[in-house]
N, C-alpha and C positions, 0 to 999 in steps of 0.2 A: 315149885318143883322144877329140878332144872334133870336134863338128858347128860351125861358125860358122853362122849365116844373118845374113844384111847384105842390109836390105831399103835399096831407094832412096827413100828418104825421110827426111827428119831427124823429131828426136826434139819431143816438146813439145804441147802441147793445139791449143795455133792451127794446128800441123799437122797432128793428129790429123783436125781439124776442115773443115780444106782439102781433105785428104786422100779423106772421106766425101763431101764435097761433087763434088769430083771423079768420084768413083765411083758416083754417082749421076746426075752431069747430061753426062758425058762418060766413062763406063768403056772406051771403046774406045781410048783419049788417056792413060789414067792411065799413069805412066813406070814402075812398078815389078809388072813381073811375078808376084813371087814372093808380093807383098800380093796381088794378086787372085786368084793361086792354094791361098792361106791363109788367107784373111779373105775374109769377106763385108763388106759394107757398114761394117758395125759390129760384129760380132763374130769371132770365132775360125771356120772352117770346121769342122762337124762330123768330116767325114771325117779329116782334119789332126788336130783334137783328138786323138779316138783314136785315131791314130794315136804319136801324140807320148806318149801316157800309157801305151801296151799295147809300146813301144818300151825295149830296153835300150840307146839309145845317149843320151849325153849331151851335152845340144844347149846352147847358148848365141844369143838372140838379139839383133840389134843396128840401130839406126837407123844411117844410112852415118855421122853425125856421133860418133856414141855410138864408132862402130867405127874412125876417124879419132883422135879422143881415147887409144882402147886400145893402137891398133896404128899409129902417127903413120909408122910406115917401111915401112908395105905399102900401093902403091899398086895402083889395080884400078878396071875398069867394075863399077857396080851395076845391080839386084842381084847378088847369089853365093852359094854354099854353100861352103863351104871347110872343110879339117881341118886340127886342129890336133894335132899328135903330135910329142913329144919335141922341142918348142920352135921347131917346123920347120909353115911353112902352104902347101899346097897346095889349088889347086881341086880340087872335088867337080862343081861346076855352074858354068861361066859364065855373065854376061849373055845371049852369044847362046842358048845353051839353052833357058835358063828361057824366053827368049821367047818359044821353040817350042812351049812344053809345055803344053796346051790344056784340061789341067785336073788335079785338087790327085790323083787318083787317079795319074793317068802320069808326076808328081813324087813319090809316093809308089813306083810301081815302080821309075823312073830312083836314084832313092836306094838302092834295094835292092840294086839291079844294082851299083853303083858301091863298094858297102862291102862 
């Protein structure tokens, strides 16, 4: 069983860079939840990191475009969390969810709950 994460946003520097800028000068506006519950500004969230590293599950991450590329016949609102087992993908977290979820700790419970 593998984790997908398919953040909303595509992949690339110029949108790395848009991305930061956004979340800076308008973070209440940025479209991808699941980035502002995982990253800060410009890095990885602490909490998130260790979380990811003190974890036995195996995760996969992905820009929507990167995930579009891999998986061209599954379509879906972003972001998501999704699993992937025995060739068969299911959600884990919807768009609407994620939206809900007010910070990287109570997506870290909501994932516990779920697997």
């Amino acid at each position: 069983m593998k984790l997908l994460f398919i953040y909303n946003a595509n992949s690339g520097k110029l949108n790395a860079l848009f991305d930061a800028g956004h979340k800076l000068m308008s973070p209440s506006t940025y479209k991808c939840s699941l980035c502002a519950l995982t990253h800060n500004t410009f890095s990885e969230n602490r909490s998130w990191k260790e979380f990811r590293a003190e974890s036995n599950l195996d995760m996969e991450f992905y820009h929507k475009d990167e995930f579009e590329t891999k998986f061209p016949n599954v379509n879906m609102t972003y972001p998501a969390i999704l699993k992937h087992e025995a060739q068969q993908i299911s959600t884990v977290l919807n768009a609407d969810v994620l939206n809900k979820i007010s910070n990287v700790e109570d997506l870290i419970v909501r994932l516990k709950l779920q697997l």
